[in-house]
N, C-alpha and C positions, 0 to 999 in steps of 0.2 A: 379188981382184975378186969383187964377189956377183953372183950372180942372182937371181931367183926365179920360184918353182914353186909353179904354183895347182893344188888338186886341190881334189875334191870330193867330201863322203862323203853317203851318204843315209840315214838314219834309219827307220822304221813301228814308229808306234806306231797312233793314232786316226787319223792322215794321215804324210804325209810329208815327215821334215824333213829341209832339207838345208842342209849347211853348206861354205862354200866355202872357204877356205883357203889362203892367199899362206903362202909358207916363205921369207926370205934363206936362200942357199944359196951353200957356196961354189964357185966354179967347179973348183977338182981334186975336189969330195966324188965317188967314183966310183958306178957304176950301184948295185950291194950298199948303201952306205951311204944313196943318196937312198929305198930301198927300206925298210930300217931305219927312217929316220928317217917315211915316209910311214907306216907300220905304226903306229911311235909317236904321230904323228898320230890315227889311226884310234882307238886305244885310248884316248890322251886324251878323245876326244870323245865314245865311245862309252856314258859312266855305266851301263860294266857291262853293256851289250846285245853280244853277239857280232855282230862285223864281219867280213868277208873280202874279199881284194882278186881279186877277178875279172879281172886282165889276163891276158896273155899269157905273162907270167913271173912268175903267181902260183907259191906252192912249192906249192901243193894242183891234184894236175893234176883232177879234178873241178871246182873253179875256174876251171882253165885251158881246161878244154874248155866253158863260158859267153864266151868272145871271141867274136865275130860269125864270123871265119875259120874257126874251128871246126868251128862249126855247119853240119848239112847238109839240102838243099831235099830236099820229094818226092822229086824226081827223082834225088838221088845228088850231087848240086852243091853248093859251098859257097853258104849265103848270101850271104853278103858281095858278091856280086856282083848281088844282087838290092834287098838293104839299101843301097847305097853310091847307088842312084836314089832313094831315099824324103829322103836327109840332109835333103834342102833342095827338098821335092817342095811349090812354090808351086800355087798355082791361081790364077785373079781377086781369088779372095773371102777368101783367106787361106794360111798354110801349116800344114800335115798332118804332122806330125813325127809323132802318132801313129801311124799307119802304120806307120813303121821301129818303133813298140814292140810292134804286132799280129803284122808278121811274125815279128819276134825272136823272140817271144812265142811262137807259133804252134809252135815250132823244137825247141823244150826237152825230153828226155822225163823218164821216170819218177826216173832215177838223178840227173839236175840239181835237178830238182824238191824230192826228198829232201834234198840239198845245199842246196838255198836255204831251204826252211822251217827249215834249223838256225841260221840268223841272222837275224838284224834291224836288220843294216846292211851296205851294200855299195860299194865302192868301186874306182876301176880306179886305177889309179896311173900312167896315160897320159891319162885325160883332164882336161882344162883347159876348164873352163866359156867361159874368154875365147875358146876357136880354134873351139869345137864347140858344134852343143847336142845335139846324140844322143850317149847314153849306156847302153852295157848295163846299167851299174850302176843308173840311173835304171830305165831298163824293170826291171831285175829288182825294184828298190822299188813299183813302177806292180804288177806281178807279184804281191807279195806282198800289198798294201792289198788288189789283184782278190778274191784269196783269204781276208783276213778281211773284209770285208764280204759273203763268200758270193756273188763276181759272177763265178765262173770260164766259166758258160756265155756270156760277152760276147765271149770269145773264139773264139766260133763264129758270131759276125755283126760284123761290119768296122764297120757303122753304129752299133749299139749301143755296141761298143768304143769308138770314136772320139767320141762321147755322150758314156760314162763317161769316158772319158782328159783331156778338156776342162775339166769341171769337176771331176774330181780334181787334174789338174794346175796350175787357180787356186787351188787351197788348199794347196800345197805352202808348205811356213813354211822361208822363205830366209834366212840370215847370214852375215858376209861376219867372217870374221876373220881379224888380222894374227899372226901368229906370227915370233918373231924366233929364233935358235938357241937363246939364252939359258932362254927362257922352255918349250922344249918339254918336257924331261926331268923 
């Protein structure tokens, strides 16, 4: 019996690309090998740019401490408990999914930071564009464009951010590809 498993990897170069990614998958392949095979994924696609999988059961725990639960507020708290109101934070006039990339954003320090400028592409190997649309992986791409267009102080005004996050975020270059077992290796 198959399944499948959509992930999503993010690219920066001049903007950010992102590519989505259906896998047939068999239902015994266990946790290790959907892992494996997502990595492979990632490398496939990458043309040579260093990628990293930022979940929670990344093998780089500096990766692994980029998960939302990780992360700790001001106050000593995890975020994730502050982030999980923003997912799907509607107003009248629209929804503000930026937000969850300001705070995430805001979270990060010197030693992550260091960690993410060594790539330039990111991916979690939990999220699925179909169930979600916030994504640390994404924010960390949103992240890294901040940084080469030289806009890092936007992250000290919520407004401006949320400006910039808008129309950076219309120009992100999206594709949808099928991959079958066959064809990944």
């Amino acid at each position: 019996m198959k399944s499948s498993k959509r992930s999503c990897f993010y690219f920066v170069k001049d903007t950010i690309y992102q590519y989505n990614v259906s896998v047939d998958l068999q239902d015994r392949f266990s946790y290790e090998s959907q892992r494996s095979l997502t990595n492979d994924l990632a490398t496939k696609f990458s043309n040579g740019m260093r990628i990293t999988d930022i979940s929670p059961v990344s093998l780089n725990p500096i990766a692994k401490s980029l998960w939302p639960t990780n992360l700790i507020d001001a106050d000593g708290s995890p975020i994730k408990n502050r982030l999980t109101q923003y997912q799907t934070c509607v107003d009248p006039n629209g929804t503000y999914h930026g937000v969850y990339d300001f705070m995430y954003l805001k979270r990060i320090n010197n030693k992550m930071l260091k960690y993410i400028l060594s790539f330039d592409g990111y991916f979690d190997i939990y999220f699925n564009p179909d169930r979600k649309y916030v994504s640390p992986a994404k924010s960390i791409a949103m992240l890294r464009l901040l940084i080469k267009q030289n806009k890092t102080d936007y992250l000290q005004d919520l407004q401006k951010f949320m400006y910039w996050y808008y129309i950076n975020e219309m120009q992100i270059i999206e594709s949808d590809k099928e991959i079958t077992n066959e064809n990944i290796r």
